[in-house]
C-alpha positions as CSV (number, residue, x, y, z in Angstrom):
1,X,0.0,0.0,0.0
2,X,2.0,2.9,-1.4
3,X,-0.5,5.6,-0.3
4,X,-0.4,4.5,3.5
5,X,2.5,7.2,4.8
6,X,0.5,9.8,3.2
7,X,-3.1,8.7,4.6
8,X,-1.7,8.2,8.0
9,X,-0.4,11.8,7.5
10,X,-3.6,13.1,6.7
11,X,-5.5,11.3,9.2
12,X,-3.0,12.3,12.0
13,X,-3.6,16.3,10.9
14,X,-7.9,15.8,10.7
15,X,-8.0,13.9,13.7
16,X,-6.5,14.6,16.8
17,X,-6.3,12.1,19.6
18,X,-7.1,9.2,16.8
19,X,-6.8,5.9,17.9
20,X,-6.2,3.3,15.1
21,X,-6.1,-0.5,14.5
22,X,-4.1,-1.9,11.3
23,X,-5.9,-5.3,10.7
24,X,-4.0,-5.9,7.2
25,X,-1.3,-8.1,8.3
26,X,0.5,-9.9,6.7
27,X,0.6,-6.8,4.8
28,X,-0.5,-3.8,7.0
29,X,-0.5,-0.5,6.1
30,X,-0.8,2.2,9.3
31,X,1.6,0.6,11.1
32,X,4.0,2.1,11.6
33,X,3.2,5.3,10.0
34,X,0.7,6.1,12.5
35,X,1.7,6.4,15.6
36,X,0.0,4.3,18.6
37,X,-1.2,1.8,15.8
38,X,-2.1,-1.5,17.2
39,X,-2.1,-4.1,14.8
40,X,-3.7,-7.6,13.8
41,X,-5.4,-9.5,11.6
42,X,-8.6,-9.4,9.9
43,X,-8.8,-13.0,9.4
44,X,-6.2,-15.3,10.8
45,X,-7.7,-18.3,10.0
46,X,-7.2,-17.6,6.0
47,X,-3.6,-17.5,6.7
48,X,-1.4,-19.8,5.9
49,X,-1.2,-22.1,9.1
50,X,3.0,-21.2,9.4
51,X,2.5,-17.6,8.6
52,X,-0.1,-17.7,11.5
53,X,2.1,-19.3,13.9
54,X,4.6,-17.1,13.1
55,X,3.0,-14.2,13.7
56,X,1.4,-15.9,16.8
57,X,4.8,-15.7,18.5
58,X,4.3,-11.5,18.7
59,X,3.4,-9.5,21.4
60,X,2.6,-5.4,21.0
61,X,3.0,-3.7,24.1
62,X,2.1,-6.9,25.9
63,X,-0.6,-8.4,23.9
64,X,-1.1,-10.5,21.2
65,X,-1.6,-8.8,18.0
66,X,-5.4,-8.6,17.2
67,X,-7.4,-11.3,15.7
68,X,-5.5,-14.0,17.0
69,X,-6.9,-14.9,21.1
70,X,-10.0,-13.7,21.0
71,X,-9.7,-13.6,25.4
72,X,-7.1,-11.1,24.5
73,X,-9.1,-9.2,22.0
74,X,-12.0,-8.6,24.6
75,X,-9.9,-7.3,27.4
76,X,-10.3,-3.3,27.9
77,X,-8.0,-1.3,26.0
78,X,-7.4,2.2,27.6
79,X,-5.9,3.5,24.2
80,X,-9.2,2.3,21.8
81,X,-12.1,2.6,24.0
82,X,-12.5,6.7,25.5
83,X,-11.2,7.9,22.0
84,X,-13.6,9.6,19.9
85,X,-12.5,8.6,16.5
86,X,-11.5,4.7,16.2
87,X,-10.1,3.9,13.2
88,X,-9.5,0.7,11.7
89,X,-7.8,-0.2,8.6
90,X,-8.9,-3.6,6.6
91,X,-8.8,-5.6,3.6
92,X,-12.6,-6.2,4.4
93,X,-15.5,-4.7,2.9
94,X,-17.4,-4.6,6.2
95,X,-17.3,-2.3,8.9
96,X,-15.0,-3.4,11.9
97,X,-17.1,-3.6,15.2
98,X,-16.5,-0.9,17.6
99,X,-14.6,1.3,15.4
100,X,-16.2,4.7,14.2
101,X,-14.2,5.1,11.3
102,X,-13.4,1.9,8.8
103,X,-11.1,2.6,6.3
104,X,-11.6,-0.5,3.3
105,X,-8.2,-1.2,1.1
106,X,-9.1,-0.9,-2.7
107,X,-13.0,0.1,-1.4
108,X,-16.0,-1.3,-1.2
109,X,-17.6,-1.1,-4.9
110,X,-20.2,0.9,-6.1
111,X,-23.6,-0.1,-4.4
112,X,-24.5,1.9,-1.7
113,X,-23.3,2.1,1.8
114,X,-26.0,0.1,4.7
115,X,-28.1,1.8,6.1
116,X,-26.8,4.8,8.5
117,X,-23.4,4.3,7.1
118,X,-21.8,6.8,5.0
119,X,-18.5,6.9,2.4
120,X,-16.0,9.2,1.6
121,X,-13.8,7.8,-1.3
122,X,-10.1,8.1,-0.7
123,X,-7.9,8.8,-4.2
124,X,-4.7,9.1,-2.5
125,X,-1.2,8.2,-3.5
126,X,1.6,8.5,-6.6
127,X,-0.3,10.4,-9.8
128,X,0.6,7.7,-12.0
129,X,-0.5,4.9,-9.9
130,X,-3.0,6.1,-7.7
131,X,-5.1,4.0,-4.9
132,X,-8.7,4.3,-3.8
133,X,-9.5,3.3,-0.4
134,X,-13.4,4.0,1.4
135,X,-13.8,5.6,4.7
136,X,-16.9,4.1,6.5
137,X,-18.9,6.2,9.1
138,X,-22.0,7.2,10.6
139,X,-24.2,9.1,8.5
140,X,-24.6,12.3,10.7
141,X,-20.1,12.4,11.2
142,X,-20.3,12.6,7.4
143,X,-20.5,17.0,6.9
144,X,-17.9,17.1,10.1
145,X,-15.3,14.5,9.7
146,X,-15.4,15.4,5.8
147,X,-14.4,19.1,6.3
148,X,-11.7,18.0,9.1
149,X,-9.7,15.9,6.2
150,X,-10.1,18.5,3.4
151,X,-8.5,21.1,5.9
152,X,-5.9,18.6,6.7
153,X,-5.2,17.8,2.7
154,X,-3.5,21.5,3.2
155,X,-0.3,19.5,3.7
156,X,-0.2,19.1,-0.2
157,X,3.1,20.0,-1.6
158,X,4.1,21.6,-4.8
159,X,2.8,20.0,-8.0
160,X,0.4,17.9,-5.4
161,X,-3.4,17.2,-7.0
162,X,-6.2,17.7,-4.4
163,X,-10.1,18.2,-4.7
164,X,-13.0,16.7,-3.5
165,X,-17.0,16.8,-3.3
166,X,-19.3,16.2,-0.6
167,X,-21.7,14.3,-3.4
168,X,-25.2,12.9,-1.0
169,X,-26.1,12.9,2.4
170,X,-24.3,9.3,2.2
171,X,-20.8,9.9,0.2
172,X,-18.6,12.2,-0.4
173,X,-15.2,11.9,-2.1
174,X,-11.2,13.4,-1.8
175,X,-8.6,13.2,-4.0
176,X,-4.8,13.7,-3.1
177,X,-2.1,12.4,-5.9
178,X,1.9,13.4,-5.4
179,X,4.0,13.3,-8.3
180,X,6.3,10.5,-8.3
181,X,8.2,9.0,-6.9
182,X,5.6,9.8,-4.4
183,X,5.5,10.9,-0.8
184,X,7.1,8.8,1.7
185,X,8.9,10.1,4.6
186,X,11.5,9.0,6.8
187,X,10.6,6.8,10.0
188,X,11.3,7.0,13.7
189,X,9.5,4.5,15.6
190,X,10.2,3.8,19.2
191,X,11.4,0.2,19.1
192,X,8.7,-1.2,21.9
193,X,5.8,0.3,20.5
194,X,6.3,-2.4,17.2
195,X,5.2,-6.2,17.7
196,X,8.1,-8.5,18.7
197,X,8.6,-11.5,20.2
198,X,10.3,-11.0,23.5
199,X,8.7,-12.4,26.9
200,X,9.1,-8.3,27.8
201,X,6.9,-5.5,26.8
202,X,9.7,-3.0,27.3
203,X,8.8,1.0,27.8
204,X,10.0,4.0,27.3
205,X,13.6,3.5,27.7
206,X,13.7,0.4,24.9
207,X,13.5,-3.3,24.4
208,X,15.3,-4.7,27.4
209,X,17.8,-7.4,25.3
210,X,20.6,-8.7,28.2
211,X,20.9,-12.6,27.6
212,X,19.0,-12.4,24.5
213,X,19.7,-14.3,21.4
214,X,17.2,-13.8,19.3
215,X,14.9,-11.2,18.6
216,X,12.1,-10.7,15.8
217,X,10.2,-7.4,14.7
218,X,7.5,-6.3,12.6
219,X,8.6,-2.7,11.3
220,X,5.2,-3.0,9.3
221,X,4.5,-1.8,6.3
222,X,7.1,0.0,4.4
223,X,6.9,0.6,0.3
224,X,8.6,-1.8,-1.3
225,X,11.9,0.8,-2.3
226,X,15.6,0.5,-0.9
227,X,15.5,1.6,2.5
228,X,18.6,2.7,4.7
229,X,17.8,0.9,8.1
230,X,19.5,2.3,11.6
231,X,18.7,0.3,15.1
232,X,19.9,2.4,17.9
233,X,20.5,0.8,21.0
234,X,21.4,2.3,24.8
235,X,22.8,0.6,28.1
236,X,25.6,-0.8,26.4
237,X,27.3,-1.5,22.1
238,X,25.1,-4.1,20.1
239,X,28.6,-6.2,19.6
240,X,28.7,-8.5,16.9
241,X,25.3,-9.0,16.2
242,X,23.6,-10.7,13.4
243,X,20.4,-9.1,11.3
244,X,18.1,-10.3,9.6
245,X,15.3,-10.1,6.8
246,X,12.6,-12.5,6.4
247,X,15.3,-15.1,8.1
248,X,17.8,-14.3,5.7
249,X,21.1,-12.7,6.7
250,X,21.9,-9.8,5.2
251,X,24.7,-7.2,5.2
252,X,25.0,-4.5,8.7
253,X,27.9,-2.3,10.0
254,X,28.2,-1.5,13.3
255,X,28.2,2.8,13.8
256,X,28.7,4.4,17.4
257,X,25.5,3.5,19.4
258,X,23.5,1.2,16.5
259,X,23.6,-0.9,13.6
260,X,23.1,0.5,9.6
261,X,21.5,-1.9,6.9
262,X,20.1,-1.3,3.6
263,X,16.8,-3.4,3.2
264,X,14.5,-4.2,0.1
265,X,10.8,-5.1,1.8
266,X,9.1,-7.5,0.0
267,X,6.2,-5.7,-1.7
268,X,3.1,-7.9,-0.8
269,X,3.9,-8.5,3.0
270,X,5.2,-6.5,5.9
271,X,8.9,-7.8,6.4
272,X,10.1,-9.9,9.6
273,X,13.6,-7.9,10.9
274,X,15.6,-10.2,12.8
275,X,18.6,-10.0,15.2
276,X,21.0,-12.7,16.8
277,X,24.0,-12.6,19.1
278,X,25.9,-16.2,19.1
279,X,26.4,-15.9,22.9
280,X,23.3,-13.6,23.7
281,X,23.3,-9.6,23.7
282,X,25.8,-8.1,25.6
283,X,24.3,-6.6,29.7
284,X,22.5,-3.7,29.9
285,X,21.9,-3.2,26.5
286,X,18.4,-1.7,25.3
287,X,17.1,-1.1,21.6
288,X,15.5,2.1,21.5
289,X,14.4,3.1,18.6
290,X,14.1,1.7,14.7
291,X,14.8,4.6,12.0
292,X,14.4,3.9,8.1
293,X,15.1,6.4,5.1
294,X,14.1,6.1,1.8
């Protein structure tokens, strides 16, 4: 999904306070472009049974990523619930239960939305290769929550397309094409808000590694370009440690503080990052953050 940096962008400056769920994986989309995403799955049991129990093995802050324990799934979340706008992102055509915003990769076709429900079709992403996503909300949000993102389209840049109608009390539509190659901006995630597969959550201060000798991480989804990939660690230097993409090794240098590799993310998939110390990570030593230029 190409257009997600720049939707997450837009929906960030409409919406203040958002709270958002990517349920795309494999392939995601918000994550990690919008921050506080949590992410899961729309519908695990279509996966492949490996790919499931791979992605089984991840935790987000704690939990198990969505879709997969559905005890987990039903426990309060204090991030999701007192928000007023809940978005969630998914390759399904139907609204997502308990969200107030359902934003539906590639759309939802052209009969009309249920009853009560309203659309606003998203044309968002490179000019020459542009992507339509539908926004699913209550009818009377429709005038409101229209306005908020048409305001918020005032990030365009030069040479940027933008436009829009509010069409029927049930639709309305926005456009927002940038010329190639398209608008996707650098990343800095903090490295425990992402899914991994430590026993720890971690906080504020990193991924607590001491001992470890293997660690997975779902950066999510990242355009499928050449990406110049920094992991920057505190408490102690990485060592000679070993990374990883989709399990296979691949080329890293060690800098003051982190490690630098250049990745190419598979295009249909969010990528699996990997590291490995032969005799565990060395004390002390955190991962703090994950950054990633184009």
């Amino acid at each position: 999904m190409s257009a997600a940096p720049l939707l997450a962008a837009l929906f960030a400056r409409a919406l203040p306070g958002l709270a958002a769920r990517d349920l795309g994986l494999p392939l995601g989309a918000l994550l990690p472009w919008l921050p506080g995403t949590r992410a899961g799955i729309a519908d695990a049991a279509a996966l492949d049974p490996m790919e499931r129990a791979l992605l089984a093995r991840f935790r987000q802050q704690g939990l198990p990523l969505l879709g997969l324990d559905p005890v987990a799934d039903a426990a309060p979340d204090p991030a999701w619930e007192p928000a007023r706008d809940r978005l969630a992102w998914t390759p399904s055509g139907a609204p997502v239960p308990g969200a107030s915003l359902t934003l539906v990769a590639g759309g939802t076709g052209e009969a009309p939305p249920a009853e009560g429900l309203a659309r606003i079709l998203l044309l968002a992403g490179r000019d020459d290769a542009p992507e339509r996503h539908d926004l699913l909300l209550p009818e009377p949000r429709l005038a409101e929550t229209y306005e908020c993102l048409r305001a918020a389209a005032s990030l365009a840049g030069p040479g940027w397309q933008q436009g829009g109608r509010h069409l029927a009390p049930q639709q309305a539509s926005l456009l927002l094409l940038v010329p190639r190659p398209g608008h996707v901006l650098d990343l800095l995630v903090p490295a425990a808000v992402l899914p991994h597969d430590l026993p720890a959550p971690g906080g504020s201060e990193g991924l607590p590694l001491e001992g470890v000798r293997q660690l997975r991480l779902l950066p999510g989804a990242l355009p499928p370009l050449r990406w110049r990939l920094r992991l920057d660690f505190a408490g102690a230097e990485p060592g000679p440690a070993a990374v990883f993409l989709d399990g296979l090794r691949i080329p890293a240098r060690s800098v003051p503080g982190g490690l630098v590799a250049s990745i190419d993310p598979p295009a249909d998939r969010a990528p699996v990052l990997g590291l490995a110390w032969r005799d565990g990570a060395p004390p002390g030593l955190r991962l703090v953050t994950l950054e990633a230029r184009p």
